[in-house]
DRENTORKOL-3810 file (N, C-alpha, C; in nm, 4 decimals):
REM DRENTORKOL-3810
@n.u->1.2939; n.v->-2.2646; n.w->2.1715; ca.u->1.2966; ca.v->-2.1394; ca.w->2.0999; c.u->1.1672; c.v->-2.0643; c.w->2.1257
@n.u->1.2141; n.v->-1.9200; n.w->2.1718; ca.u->1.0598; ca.v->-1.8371; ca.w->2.2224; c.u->1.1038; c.v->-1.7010; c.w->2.1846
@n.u->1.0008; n.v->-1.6579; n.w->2.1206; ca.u->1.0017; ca.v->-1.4987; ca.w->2.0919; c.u->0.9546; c.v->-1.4213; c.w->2.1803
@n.u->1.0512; n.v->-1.3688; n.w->2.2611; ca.u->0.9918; ca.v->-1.3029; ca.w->2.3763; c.u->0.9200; c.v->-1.1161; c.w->2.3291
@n.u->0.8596; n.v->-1.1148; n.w->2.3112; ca.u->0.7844; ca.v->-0.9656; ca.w->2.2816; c.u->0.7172; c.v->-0.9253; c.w->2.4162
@n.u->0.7296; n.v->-0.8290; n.w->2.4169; ca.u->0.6852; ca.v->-0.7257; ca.w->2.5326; c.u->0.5393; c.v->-0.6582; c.w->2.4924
@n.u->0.5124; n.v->-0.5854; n.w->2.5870; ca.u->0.3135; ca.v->-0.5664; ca.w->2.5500; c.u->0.3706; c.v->-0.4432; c.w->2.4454
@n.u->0.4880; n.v->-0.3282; n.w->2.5045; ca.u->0.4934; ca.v->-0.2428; ca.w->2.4399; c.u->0.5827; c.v->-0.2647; c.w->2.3230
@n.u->0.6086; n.v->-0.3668; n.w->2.2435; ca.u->0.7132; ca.v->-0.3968; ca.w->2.1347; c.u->0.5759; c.v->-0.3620; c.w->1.9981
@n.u->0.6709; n.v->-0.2674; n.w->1.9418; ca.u->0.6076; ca.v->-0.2402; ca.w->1.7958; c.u->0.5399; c.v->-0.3623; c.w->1.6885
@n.u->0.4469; n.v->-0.3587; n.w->1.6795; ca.u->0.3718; ca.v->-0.4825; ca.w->1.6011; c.u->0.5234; c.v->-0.5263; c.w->1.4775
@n.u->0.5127; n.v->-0.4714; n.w->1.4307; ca.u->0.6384; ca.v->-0.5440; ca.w->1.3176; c.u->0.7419; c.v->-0.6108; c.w->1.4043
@n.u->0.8040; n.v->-0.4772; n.w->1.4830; ca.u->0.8868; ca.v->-0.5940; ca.w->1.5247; c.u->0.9055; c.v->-0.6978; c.w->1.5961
@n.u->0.7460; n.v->-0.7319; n.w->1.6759; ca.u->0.6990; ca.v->-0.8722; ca.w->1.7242; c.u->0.7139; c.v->-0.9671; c.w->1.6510
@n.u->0.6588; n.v->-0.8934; n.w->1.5415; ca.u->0.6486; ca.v->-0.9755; ca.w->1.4167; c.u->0.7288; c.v->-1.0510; c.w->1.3510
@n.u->0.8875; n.v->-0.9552; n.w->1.3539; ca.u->0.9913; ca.v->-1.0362; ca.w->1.2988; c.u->1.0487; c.v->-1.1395; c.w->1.4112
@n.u->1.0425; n.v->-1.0587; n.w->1.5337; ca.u->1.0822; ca.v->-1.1800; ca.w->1.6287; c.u->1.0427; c.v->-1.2684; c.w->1.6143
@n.u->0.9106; n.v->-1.3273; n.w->1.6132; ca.u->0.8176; ca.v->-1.4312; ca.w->1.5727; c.u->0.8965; c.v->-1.5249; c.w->1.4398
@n.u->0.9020; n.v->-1.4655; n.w->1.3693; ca.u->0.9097; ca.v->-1.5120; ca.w->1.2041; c.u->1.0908; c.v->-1.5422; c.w->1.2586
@n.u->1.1508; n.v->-1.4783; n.w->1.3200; ca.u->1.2772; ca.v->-1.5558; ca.w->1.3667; c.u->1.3221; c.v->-1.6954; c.w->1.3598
@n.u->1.2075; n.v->-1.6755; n.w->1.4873; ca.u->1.1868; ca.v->-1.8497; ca.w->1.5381; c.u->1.1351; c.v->-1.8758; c.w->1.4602
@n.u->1.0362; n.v->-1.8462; n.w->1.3965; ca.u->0.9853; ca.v->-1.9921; ca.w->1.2554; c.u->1.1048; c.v->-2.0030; c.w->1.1756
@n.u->1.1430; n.v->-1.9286; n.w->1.0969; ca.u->1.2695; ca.v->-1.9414; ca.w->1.0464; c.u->1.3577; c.v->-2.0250; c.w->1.0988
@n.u->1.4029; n.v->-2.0419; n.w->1.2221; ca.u->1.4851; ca.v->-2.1504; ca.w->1.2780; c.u->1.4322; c.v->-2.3161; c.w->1.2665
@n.u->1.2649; n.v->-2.3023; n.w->1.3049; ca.u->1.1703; ca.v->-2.4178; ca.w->1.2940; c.u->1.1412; c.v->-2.4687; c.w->1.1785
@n.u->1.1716; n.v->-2.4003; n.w->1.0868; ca.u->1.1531; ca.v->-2.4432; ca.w->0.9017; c.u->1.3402; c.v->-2.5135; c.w->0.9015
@n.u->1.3975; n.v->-2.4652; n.w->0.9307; ca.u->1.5389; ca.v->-2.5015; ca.w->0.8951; c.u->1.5501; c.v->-2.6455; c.w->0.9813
@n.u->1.4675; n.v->-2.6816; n.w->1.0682; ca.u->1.4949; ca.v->-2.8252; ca.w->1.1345; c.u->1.4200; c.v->-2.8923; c.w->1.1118
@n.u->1.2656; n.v->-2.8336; n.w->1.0800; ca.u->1.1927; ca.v->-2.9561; ca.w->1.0110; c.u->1.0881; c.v->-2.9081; c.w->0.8950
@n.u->1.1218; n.v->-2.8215; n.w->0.8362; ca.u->1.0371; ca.v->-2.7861; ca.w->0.7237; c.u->1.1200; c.v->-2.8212; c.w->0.5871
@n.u->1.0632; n.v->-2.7349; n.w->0.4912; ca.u->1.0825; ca.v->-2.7502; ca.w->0.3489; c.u->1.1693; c.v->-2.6902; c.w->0.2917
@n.u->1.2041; n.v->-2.6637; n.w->0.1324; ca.u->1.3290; ca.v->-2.5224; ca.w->0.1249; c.u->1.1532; c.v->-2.4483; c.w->0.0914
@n.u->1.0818; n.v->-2.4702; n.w->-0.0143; ca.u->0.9377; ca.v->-2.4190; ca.w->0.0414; c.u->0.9478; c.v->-2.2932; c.w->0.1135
@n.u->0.9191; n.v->-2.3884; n.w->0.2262; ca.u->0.8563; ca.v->-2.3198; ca.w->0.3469; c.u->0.9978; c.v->-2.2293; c.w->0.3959
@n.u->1.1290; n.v->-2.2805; n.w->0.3613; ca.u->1.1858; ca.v->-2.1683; ca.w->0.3961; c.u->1.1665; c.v->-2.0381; c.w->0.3291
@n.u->1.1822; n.v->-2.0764; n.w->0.1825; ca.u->1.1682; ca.v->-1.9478; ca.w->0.1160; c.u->1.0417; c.v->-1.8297; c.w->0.1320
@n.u->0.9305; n.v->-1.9194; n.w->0.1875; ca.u->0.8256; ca.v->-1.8331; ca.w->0.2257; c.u->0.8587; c.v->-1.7888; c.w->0.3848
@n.u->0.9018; n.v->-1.8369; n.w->0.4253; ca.u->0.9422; ca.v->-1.7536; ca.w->0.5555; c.u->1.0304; c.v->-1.6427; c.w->0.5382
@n.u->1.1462; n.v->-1.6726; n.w->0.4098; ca.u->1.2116; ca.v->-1.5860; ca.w->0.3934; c.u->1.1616; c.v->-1.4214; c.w->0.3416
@n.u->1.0909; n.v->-1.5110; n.w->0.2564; ca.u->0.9865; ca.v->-1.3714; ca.w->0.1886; c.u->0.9357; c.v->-1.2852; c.w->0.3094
@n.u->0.8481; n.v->-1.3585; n.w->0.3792; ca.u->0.7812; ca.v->-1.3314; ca.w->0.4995; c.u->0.8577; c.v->-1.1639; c.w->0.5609
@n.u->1.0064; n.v->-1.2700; n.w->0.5690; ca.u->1.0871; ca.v->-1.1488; ca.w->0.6945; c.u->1.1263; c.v->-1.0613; c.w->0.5990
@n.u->1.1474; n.v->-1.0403; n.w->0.4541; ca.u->1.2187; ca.v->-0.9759; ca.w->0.3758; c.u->1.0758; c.v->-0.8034; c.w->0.3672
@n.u->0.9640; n.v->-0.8936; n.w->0.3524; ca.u->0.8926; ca.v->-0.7574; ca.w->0.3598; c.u->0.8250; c.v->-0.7165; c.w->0.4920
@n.u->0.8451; n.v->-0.7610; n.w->0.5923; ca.u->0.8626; ca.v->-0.7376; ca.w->0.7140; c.u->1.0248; c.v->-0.5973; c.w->0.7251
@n.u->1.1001; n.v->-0.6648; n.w->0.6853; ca.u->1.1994; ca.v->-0.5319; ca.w->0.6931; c.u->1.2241; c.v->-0.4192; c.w->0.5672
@n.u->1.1104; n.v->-0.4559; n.w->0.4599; ca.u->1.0756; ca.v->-0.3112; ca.w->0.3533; c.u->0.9653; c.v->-0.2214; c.w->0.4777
@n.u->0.8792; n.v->-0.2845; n.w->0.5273; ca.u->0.7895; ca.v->-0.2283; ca.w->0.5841; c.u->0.7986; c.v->-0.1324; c.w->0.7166
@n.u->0.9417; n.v->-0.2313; n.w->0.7644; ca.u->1.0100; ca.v->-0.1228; ca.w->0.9129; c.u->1.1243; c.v->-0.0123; c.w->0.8708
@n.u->1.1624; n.v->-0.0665; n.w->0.7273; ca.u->1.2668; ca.v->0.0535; ca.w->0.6539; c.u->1.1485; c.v->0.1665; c.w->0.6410
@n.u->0.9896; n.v->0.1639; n.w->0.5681; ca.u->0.9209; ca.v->0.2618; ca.w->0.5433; c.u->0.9059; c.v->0.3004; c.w->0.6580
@n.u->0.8773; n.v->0.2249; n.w->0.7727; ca.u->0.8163; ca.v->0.3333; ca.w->0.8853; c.u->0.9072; c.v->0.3815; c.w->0.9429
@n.u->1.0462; n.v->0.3490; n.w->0.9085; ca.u->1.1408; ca.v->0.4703; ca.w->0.9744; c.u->1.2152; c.v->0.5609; c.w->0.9177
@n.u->1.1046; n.v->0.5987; n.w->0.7766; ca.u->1.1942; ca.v->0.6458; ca.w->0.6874; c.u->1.1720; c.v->0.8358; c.w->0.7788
@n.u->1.2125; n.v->0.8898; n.w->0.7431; ca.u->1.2035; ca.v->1.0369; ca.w->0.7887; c.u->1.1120; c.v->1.1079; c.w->0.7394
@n.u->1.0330; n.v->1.1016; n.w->0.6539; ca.u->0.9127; ca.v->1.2072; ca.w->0.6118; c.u->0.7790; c.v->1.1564; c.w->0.6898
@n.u->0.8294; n.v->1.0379; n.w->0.7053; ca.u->0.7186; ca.v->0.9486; ca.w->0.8562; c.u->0.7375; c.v->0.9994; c.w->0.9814
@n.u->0.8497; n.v->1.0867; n.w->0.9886; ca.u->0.8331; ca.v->1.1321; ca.w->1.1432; c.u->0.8128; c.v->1.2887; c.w->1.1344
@n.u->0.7135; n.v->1.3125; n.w->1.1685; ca.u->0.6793; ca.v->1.4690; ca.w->1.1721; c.u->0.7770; c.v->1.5511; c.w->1.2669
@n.u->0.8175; n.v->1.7011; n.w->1.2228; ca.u->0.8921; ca.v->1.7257; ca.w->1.2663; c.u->1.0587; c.v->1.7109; c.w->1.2686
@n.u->1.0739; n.v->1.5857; n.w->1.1835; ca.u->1.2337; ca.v->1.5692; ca.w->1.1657; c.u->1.2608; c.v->1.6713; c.w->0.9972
@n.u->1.3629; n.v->1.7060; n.w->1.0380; ca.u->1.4014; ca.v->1.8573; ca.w->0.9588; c.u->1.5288; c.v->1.7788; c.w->0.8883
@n.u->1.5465; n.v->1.7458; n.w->0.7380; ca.u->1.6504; ca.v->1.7058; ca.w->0.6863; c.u->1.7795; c.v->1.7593; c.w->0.6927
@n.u->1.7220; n.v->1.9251; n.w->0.6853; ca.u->1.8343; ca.v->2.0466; ca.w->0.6721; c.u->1.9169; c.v->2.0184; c.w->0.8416
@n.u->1.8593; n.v->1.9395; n.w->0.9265; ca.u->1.9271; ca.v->1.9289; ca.w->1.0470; c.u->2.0377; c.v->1.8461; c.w->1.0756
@n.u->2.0513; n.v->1.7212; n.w->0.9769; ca.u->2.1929; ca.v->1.6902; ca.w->0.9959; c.u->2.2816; c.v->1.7254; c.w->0.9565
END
Protein backbone atom coordinates (compact mmCIF):
# COMPACT_ATOMS: atom_id res chain seq x y z
CA UNK A 1 0.00 0.00 0.00
CA UNK A 2 1.51 3.49 -1.33
CA UNK A 3 0.11 6.88 -1.56
CA UNK A 4 1.19 8.00 -4.64
CA UNK A 5 1.12 12.07 -4.53
CA UNK A 6 2.53 14.08 -7.17
CA UNK A 7 4.91 17.27 -6.47
CA UNK A 8 1.88 19.28 -7.79
CA UNK A 9 -1.03 17.48 -5.60
CA UNK A 10 -2.69 20.00 -3.17
CA UNK A 11 -1.26 19.58 0.44
CA UNK A 12 -4.69 18.26 1.85
CA UNK A 13 -5.21 16.16 -0.61
CA UNK A 14 -1.75 14.40 -0.17
CA UNK A 15 -2.81 14.41 2.94
CA UNK A 16 -5.87 12.38 2.72
CA UNK A 17 -4.19 10.06 0.36
CA UNK A 18 -1.72 9.42 3.02
CA UNK A 19 -4.27 9.02 5.92
CA UNK A 20 -5.95 6.44 3.30
CA UNK A 21 -3.34 4.11 3.62
CA UNK A 22 -3.00 4.51 7.34
CA UNK A 23 -6.50 3.90 7.58
CA UNK A 24 -6.11 0.59 5.78
CA UNK A 25 -2.79 -0.07 8.15
CA UNK A 26 -4.84 0.59 11.45
CA UNK A 27 -7.59 -1.85 10.15
CA UNK A 28 -4.84 -4.81 9.88
CA UNK A 29 -2.86 -4.11 12.70
CA UNK A 30 -3.89 -1.32 14.87
CA UNK A 31 -6.50 -0.50 17.49
CA UNK A 32 -10.38 0.59 17.23
CA UNK A 33 -8.25 3.62 19.06
CA UNK A 34 -6.20 4.25 16.53
CA UNK A 35 -8.88 3.74 14.10
CA UNK A 36 -11.07 6.23 15.41
CA UNK A 37 -8.23 8.72 15.46
CA UNK A 38 -7.47 8.13 12.00
CA UNK A 39 -10.97 8.48 11.42
CA UNK A 40 -11.14 11.83 13.03
CA UNK A 41 -7.94 12.59 11.24
CA UNK A 42 -9.71 12.16 7.61
CA UNK A 43 -13.09 13.57 8.82
CA UNK A 44 -11.43 17.10 9.33
CA UNK A 45 -9.23 16.71 6.56
CA UNK A 46 -12.54 16.75 4.41
CA UNK A 47 -14.28 19.90 6.64
CA UNK A 48 -11.07 21.60 5.63
CA UNK A 49 -11.17 20.69 1.63
CA UNK A 50 -15.16 21.37 1.83
CA UNK A 51 -13.87 25.10 3.22
CA UNK A 52 -11.35 25.55 0.63
CA UNK A 53 -13.71 24.86 -2.04
CA UNK A 54 -16.33 26.63 -0.76
CA UNK A 55 -17.08 29.65 -3.35
CA UNK A 56 -16.46 32.91 -1.49
CA UNK A 57 -12.76 31.25 -1.47
CA UNK A 58 -12.56 31.62 -5.04
CA UNK A 59 -12.32 35.17 -6.12
CA UNK A 60 -14.21 36.04 -8.90
CA UNK A 61 -16.85 33.18 -8.83
CA UNK A 62 -20.23 35.15 -9.17
CA UNK A 63 -23.18 33.15 -7.37
CA UNK A 64 -25.74 35.09 -9.54
CA UNK A 65 -23.90 32.88 -12.38
CA UNK A 66 -25.43 29.63 -12.02
Amino acid sequence: MLAICLPDDDPLDALAKHCIVARDLVDEAGTTVMRRLVDLLLFEIGVAIAERDQPEHHPGFSRLAS
